[in-house]
C-alpha positions as CSV (number, residue, x, y, z in Angstrom):
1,X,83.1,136.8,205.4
2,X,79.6,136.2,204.7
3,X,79.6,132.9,203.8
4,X,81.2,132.2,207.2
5,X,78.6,133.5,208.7
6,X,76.3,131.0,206.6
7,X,78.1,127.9,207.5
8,X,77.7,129.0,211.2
9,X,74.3,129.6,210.6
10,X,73.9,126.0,209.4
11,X,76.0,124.0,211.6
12,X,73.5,125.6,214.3
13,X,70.5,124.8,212.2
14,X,72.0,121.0,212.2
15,X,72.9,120.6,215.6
16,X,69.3,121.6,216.6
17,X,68.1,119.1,215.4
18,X,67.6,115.4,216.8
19,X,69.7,113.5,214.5
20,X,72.4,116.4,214.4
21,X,72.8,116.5,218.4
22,X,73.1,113.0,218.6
23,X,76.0,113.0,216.2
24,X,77.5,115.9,218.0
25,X,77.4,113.9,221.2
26,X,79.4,110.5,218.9
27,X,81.7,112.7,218.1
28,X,82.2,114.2,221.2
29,X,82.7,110.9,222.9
30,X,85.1,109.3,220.2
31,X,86.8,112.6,220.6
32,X,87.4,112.1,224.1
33,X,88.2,108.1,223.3
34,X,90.9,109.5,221.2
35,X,92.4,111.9,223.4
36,X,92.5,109.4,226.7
37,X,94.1,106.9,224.5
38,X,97.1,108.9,223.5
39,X,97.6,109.6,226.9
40,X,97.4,106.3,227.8
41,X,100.1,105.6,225.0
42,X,102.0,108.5,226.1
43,X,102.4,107.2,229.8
44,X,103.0,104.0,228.8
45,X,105.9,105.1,226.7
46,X,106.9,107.2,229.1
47,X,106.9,104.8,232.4
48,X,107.7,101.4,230.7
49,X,109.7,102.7,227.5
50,X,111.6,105.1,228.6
51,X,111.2,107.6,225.7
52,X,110.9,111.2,227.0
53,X,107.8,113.7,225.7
């Protein structure tokens, strides 16, 4: 359990700094890009396809 605690400990460390919070943020947003476009696909499928989720 301890070493949990370390990578925690770490990630924190990381993200405080400047290069580590600006990769949170790209990932964040391709995160997001990700997630709209499978809805995007889903809906599109859905409306024009006709294939149920």
């Amino acid at each position: 359990m301890f070493h949990l605690s370390g990578y925690y400990r770490t990630l924190r460390q990381y993200l405080a700094t400047p290069k580590g919070a600006h990769d949170s943020r790209d990932y964040a947003r391709a995160l997001l890009i990700m997630l709209l476009t499978m809805v995007v696909v889903c809906l599109i499928l859905y409306f024009v396809g006709g294939v149920s989720l």
